[in-house]
N, CA and C atoms as a LAMMPS dump frame, in Angstrom:
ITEM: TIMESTEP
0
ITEM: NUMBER OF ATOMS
480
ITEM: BOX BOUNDS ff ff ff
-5.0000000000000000e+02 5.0000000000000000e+02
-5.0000000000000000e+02 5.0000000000000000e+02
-5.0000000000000000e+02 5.0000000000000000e+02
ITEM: ATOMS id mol type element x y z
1 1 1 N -144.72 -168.71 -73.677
2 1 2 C -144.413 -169.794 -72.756
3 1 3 C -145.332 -169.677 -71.541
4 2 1 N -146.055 -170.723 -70.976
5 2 2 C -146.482 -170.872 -69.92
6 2 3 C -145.998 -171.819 -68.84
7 3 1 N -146.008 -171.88 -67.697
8 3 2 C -145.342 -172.508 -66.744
9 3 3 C -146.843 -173.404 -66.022
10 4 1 N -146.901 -174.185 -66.161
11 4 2 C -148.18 -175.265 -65.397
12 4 3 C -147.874 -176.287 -64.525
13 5 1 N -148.92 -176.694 -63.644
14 5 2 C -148.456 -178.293 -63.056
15 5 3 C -148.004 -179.083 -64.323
16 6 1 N -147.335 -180.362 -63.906
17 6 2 C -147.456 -181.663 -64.865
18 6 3 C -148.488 -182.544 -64.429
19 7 1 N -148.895 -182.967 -65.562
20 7 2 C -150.351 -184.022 -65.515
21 7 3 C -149.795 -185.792 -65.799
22 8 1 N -150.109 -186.399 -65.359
23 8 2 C -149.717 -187.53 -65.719
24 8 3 C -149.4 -187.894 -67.321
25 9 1 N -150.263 -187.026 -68.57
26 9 2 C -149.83 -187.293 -69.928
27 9 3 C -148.901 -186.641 -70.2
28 10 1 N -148.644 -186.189 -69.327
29 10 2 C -147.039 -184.958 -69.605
30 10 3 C -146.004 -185.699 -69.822
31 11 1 N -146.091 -186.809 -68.744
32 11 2 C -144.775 -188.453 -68.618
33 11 3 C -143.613 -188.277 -70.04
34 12 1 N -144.268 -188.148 -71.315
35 12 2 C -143.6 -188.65 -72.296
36 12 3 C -142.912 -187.371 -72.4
37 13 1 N -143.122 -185.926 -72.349
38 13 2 C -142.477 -184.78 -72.961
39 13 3 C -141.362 -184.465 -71.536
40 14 1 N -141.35 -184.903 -70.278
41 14 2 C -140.978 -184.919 -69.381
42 14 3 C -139.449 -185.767 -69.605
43 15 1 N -140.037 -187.146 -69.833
44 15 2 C -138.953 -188.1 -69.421
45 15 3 C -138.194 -187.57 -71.415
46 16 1 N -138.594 -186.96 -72.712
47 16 2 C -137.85 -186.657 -73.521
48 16 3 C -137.299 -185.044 -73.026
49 17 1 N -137.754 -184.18 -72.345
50 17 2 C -136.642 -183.38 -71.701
51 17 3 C -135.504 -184.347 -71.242
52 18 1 N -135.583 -184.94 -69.839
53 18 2 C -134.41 -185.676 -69.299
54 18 3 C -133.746 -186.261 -70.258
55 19 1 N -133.918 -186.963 -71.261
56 19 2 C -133.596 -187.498 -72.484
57 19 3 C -132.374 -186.492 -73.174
58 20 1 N -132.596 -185.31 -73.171
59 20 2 C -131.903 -184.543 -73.947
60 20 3 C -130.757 -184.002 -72.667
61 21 1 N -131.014 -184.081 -71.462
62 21 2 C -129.647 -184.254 -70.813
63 21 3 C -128.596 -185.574 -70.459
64 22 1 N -128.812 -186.603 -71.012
65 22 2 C -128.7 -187.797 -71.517
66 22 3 C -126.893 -187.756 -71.831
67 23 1 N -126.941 -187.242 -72.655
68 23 2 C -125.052 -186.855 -73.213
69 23 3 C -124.19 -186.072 -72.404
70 24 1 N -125.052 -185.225 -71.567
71 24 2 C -124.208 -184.702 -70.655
72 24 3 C -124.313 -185.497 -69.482
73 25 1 N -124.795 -185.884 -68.761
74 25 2 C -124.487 -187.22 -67.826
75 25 3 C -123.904 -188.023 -67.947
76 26 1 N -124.303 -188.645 -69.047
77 26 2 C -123.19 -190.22 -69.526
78 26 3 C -121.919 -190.006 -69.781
79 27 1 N -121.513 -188.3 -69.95
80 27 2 C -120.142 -188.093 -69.984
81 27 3 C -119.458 -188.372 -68.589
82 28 1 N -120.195 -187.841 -67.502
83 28 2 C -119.898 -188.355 -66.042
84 28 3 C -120.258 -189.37 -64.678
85 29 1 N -121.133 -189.756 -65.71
86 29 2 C -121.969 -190.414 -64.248
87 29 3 C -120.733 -191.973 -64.617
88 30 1 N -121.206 -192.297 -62.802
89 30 2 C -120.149 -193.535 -62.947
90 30 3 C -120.744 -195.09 -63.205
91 31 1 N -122.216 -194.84 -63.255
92 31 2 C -123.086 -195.754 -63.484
93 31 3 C -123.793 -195.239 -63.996
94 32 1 N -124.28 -195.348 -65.236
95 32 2 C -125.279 -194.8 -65.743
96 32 3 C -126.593 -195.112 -65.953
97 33 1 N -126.939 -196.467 -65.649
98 33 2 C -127.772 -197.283 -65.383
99 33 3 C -128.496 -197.145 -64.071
100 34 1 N -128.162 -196.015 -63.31
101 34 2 C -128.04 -195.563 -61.363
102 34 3 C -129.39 -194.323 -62.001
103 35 1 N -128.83 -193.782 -63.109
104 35 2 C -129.637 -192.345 -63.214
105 35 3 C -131.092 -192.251 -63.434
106 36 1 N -131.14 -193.478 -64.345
107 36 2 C -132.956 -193.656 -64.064
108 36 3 C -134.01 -194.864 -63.297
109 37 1 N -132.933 -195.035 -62.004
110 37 2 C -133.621 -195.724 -61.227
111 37 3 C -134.764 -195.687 -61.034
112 38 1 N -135.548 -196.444 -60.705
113 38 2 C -137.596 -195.675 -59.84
114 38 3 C -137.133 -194.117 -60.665
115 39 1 N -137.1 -193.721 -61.844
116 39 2 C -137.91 -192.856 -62.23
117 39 3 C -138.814 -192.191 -62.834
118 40 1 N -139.538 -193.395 -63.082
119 40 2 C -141.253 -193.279 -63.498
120 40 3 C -141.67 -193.167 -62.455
121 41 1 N -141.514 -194.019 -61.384
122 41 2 C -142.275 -194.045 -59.983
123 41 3 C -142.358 -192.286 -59.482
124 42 1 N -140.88 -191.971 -59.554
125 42 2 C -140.665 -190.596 -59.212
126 42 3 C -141.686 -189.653 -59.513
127 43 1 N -141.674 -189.96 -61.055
128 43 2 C -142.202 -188.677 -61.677
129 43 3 C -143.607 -188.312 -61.477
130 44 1 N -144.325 -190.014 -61.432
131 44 2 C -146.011 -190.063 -60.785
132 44 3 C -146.317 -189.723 -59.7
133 45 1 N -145.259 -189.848 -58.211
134 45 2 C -145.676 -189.255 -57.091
135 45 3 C -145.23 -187.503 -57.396
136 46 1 N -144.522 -187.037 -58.129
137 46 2 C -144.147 -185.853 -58.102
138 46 3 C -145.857 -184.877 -58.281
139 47 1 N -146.157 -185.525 -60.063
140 47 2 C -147.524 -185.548 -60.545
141 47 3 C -148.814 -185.485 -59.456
142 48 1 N -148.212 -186.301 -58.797
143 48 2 C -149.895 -186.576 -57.883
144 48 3 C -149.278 -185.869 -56.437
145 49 1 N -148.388 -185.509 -56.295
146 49 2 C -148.352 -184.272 -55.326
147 49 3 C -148.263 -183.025 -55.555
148 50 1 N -148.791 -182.795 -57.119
149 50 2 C -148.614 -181.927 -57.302
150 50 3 C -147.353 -180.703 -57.393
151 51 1 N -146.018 -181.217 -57.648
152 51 2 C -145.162 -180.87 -56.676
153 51 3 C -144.132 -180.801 -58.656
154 52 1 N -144.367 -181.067 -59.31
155 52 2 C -143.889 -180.885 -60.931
156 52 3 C -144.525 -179.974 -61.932
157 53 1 N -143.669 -179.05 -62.369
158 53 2 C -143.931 -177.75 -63.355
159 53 3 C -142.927 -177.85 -64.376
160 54 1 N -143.875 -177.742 -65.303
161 54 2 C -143.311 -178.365 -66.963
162 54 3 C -143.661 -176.218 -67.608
163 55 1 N -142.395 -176.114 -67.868
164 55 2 C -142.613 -174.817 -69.158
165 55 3 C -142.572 -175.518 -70.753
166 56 1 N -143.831 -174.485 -71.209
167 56 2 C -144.671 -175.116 -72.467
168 56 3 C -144.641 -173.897 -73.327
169 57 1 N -144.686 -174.404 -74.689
170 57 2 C -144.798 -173.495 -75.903
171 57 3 C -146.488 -173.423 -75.667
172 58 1 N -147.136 -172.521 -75.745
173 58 2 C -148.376 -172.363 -75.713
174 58 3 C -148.881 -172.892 -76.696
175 59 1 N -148.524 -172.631 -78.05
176 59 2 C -148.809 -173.188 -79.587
177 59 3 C -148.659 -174.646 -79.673
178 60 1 N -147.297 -174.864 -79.232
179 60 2 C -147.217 -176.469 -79.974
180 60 3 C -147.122 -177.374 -78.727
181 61 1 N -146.945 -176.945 -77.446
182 61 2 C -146.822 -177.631 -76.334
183 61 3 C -145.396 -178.243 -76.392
184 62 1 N -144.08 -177.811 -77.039
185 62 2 C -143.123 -178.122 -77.026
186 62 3 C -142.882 -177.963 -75.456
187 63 1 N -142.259 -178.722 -74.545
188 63 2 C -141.479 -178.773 -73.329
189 63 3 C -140.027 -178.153 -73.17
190 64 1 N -139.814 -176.937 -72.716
191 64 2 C -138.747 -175.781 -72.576
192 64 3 C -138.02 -176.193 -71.503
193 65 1 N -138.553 -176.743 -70.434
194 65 2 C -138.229 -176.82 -69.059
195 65 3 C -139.368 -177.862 -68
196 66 1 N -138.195 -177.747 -66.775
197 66 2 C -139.088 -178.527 -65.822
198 66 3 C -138.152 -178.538 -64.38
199 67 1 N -139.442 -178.545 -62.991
200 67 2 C -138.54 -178.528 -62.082
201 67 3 C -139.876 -179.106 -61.285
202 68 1 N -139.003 -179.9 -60.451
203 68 2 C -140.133 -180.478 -59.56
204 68 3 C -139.538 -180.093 -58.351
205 69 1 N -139.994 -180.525 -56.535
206 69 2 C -139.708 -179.953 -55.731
207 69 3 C -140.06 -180.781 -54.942
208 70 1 N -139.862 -180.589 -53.493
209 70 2 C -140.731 -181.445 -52.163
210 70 3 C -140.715 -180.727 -51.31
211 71 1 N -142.022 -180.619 -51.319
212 71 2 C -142.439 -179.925 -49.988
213 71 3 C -141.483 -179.663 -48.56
214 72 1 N -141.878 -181.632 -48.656
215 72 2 C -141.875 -181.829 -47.214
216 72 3 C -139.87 -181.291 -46.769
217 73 1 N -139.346 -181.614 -47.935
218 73 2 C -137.886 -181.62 -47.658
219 73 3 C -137.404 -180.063 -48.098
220 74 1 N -138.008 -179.297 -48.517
221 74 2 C -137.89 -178.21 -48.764
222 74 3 C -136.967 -177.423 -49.938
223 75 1 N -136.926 -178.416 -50.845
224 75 2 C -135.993 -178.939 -51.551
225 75 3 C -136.345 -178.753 -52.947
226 76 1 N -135.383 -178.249 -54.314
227 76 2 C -135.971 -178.725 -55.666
228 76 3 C -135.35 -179.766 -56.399
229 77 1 N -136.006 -180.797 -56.542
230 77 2 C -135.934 -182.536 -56.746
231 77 3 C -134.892 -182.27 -58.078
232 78 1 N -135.687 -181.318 -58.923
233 78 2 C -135.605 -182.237 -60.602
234 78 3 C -135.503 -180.653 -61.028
235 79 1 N -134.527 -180.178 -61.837
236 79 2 C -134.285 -179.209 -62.626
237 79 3 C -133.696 -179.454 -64.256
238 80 1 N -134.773 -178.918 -65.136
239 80 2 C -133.822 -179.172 -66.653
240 80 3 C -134.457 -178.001 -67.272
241 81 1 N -133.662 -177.642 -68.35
242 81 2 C -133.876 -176.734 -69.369
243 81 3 C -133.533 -177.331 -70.507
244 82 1 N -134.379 -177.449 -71.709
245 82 2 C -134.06 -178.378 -72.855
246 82 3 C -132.951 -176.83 -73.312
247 83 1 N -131.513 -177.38 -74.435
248 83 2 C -130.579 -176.936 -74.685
249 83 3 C -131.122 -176.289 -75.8
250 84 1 N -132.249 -176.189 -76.886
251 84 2 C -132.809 -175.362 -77.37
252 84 3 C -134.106 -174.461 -77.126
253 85 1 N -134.118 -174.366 -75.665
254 85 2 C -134.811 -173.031 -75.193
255 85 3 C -134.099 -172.036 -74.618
256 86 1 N -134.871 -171.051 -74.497
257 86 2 C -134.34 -169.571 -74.218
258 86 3 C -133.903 -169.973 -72.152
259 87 1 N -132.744 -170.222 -71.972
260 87 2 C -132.164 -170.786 -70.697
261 87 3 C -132.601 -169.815 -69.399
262 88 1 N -132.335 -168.553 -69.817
263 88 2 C -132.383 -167.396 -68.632
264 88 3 C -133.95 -167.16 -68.106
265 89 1 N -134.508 -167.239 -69.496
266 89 2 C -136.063 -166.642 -69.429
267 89 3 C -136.8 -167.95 -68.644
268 90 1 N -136.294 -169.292 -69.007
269 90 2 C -137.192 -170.352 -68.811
270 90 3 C -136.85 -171.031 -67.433
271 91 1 N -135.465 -170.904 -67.227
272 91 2 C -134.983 -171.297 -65.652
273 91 3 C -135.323 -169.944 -64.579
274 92 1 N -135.863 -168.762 -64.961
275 92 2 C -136.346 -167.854 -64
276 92 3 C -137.801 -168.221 -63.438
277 93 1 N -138.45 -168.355 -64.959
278 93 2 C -140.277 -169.038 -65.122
279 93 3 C -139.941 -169.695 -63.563
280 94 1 N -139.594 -171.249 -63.926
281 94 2 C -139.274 -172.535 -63.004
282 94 3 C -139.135 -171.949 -62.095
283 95 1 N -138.046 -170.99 -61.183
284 95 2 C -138.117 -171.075 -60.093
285 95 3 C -138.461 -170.461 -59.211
286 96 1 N -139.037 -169.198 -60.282
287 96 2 C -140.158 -168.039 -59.869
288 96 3 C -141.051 -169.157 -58.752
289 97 1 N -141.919 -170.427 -59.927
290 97 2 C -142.707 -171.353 -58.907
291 97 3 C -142.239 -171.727 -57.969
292 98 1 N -141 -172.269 -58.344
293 98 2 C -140.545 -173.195 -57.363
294 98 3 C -140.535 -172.293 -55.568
295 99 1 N -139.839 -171.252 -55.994
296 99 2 C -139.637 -170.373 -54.737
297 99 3 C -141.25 -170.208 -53.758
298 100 1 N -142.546 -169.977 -54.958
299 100 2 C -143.731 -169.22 -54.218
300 100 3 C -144.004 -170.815 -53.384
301 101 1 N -143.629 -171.823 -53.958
302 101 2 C -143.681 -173.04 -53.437
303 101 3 C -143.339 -173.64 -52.226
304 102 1 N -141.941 -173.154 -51.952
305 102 2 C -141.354 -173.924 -51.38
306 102 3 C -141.395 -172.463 -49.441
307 103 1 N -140.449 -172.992 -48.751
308 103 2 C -140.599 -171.984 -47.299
309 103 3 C -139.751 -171.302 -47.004
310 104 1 N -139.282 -170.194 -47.525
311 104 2 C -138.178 -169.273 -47.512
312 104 3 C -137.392 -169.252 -46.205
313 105 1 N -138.588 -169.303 -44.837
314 105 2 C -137.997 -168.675 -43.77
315 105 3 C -137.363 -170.061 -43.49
316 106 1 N -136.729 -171.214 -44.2
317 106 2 C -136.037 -172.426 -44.32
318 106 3 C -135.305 -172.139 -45.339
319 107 1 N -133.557 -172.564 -45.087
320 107 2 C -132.908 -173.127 -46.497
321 107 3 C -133.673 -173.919 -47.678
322 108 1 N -133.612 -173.706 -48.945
323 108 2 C -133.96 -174.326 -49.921
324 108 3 C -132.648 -175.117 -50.549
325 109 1 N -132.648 -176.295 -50.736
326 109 2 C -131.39 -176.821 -51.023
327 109 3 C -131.881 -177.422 -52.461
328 110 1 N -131.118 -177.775 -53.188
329 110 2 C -130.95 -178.306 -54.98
330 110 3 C -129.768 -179.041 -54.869
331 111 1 N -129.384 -180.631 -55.671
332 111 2 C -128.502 -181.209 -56.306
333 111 3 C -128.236 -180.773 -57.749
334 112 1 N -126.943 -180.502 -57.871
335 112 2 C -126.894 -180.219 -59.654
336 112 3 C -126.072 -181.19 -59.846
337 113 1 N -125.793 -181.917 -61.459
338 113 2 C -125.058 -182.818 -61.792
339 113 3 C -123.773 -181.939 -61.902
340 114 1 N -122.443 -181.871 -61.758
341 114 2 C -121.244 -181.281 -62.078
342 114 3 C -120.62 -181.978 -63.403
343 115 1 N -120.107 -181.054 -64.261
344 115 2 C -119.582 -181.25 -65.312
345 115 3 C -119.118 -180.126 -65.546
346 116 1 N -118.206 -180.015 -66.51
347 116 2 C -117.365 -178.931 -67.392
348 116 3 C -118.483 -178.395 -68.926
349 117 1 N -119.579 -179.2 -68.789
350 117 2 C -119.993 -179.287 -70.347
351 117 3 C -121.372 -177.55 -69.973
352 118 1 N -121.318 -176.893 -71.03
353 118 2 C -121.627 -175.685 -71.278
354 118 3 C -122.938 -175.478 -70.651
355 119 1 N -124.011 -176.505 -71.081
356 119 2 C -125.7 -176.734 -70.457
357 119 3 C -125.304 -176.9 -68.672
358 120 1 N -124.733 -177.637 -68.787
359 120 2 C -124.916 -177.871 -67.217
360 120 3 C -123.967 -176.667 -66.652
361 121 1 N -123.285 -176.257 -66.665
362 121 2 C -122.478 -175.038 -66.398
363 121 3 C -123.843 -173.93 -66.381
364 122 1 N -124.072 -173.638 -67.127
365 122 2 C -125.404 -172.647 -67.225
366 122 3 C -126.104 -172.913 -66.07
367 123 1 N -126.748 -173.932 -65.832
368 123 2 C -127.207 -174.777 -64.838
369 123 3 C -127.064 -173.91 -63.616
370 124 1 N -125.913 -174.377 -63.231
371 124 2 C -125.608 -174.212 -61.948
372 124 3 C -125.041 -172.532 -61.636
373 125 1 N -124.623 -172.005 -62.815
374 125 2 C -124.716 -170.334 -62.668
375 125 3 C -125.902 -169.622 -62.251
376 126 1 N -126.978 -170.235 -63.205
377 126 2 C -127.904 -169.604 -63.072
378 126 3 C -128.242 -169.856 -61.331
379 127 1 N -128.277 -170.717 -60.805
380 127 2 C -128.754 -170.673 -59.525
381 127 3 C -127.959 -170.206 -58.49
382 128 1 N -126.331 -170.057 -58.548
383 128 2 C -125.305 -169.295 -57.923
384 128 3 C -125.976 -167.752 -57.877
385 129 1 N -126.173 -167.326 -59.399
386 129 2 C -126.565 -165.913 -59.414
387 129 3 C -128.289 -165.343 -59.158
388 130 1 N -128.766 -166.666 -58.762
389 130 2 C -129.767 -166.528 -57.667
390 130 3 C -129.864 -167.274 -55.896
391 131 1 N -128.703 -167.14 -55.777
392 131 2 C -128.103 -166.892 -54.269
393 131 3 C -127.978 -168.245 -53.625
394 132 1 N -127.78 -169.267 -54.627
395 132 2 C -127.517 -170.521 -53.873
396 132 3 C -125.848 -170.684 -53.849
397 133 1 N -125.452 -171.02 -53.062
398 133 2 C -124.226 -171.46 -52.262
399 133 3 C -123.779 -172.988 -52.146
400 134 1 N -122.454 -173.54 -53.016
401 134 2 C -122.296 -174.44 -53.389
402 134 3 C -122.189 -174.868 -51.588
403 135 1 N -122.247 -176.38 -51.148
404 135 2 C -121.957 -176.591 -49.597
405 135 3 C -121.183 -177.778 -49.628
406 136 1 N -121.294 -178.604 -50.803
407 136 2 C -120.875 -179.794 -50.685
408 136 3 C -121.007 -180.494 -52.177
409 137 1 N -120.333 -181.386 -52.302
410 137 2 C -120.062 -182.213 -53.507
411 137 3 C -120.046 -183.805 -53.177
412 138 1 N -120.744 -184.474 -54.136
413 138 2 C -121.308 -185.922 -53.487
414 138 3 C -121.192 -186.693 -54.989
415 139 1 N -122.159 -188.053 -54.649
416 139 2 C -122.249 -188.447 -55.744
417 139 3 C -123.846 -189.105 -55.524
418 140 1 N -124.64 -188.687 -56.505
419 140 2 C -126.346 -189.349 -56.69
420 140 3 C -126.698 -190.139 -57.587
421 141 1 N -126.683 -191.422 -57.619
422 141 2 C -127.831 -191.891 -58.242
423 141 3 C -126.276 -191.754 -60.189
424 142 1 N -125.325 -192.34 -59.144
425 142 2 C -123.852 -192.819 -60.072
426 142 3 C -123.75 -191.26 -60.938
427 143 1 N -123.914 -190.201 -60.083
428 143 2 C -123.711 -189.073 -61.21
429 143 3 C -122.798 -188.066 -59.953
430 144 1 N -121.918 -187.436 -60.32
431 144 2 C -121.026 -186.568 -59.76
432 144 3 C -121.645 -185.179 -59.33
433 145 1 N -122.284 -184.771 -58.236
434 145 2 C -123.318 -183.84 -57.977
435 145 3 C -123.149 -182.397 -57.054
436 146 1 N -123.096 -181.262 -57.056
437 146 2 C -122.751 -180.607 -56.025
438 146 3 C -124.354 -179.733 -55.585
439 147 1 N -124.159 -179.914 -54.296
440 147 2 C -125.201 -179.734 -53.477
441 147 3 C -125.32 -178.003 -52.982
442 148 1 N -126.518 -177.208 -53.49
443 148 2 C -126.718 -175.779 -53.261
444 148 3 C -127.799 -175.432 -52.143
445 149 1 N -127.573 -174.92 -52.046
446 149 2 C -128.182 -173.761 -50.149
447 149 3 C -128.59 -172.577 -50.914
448 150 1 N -130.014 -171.86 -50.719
449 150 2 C -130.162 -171.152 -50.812
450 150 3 C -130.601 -170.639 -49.211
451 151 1 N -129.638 -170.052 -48.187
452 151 2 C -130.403 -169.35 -47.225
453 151 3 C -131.241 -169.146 -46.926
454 152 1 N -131.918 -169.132 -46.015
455 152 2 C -133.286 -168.689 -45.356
456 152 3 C -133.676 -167.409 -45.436
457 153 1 N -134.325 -166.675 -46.07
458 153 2 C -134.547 -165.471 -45.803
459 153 3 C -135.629 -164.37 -45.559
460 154 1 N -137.105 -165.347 -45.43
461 154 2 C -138.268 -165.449 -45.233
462 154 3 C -138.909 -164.447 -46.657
463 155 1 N -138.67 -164.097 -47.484
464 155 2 C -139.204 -163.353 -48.676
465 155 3 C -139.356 -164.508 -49.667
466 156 1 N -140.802 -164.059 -49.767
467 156 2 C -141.639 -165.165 -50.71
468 156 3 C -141.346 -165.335 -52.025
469 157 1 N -141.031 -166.261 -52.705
470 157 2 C -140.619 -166.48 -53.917
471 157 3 C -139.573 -164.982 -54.708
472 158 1 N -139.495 -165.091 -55.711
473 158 2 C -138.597 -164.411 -56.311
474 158 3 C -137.329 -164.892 -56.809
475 159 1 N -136.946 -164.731 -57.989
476 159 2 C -135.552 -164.704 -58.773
477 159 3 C -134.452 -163.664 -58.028
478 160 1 N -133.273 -164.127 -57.631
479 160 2 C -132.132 -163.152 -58.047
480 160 3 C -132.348 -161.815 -56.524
């Protein structure tokens, strides 16, 4: 597995990750038609800011994962792990980047979708047991969402 920017031809293996979290949303979102608002638009400014990392089968270029981020907000936008990749190994990859990325000596904050369903549960463990702190619970883009804090702690990237 390798962890890379996304390139604009990435679009299709990108938006079929999101695709495969598809069943677990539509179990909760209250609009579901809300979830892929502007998100082509999204995904091209993500692309051209450089700011989107797609994990890849080296061999077949299968898409494992993906997390995009913003700079400016200090923030990680877009988190998925397709439900037949290795979850622990491939959501560490992601945020290994995401972290060298983003400004430690600032909170890093993440939206996760909330559900009871097993993928997304994983989800949001995995980032509890890398030190984010649930703060609040909302709703985004017609999907039921709880909002994570990772503290400030000025040490540069790193898992856990």
């Amino acid at each position: 597995m390798i962890i890379r920017l996304a390139t604009k031809p990435d679009i299709p293996i990108w938006e079929a990750l999101s695709g495969e979290y598809d069943p677990f949303i539509s179990e909760i979102a209250t609009d579901f038609s809300l979830w892929y608002k502007d998100y082509d638009q999204y995904m091209i400014r993500k692309i051209e800011q450089h700011e989107a990392f797609l994990a890849v089968d080296e061999a077949n270029g299968t898409c494992f994962g993906a997390i995009a981020l913003s700079r400016s907000h200090n923030r990680i936008t877009f988190f998925a792990i397709s439900p037949k990749a290795d979850h622990a190994r491939t959501a560490e990859g992601l945020l290994e980047i995401a972290l060298q990325q983003l400004d430690s000596s600032a909170d890093i904050a993440i939206n996760l979708p909330v559900n009871d369903h097993g993928h997304l549960c994983l989800d949001q463990q995995f980032f509890i047991s890398n030190r984010f702190d649930t703060i609040n619970e909302t709703v985004a883009d017609g999907c039921p969402m709880v909002e994570m804090i990772r503290k400030a702690d000025n040490k540069h990237g790193g898992v856990k």
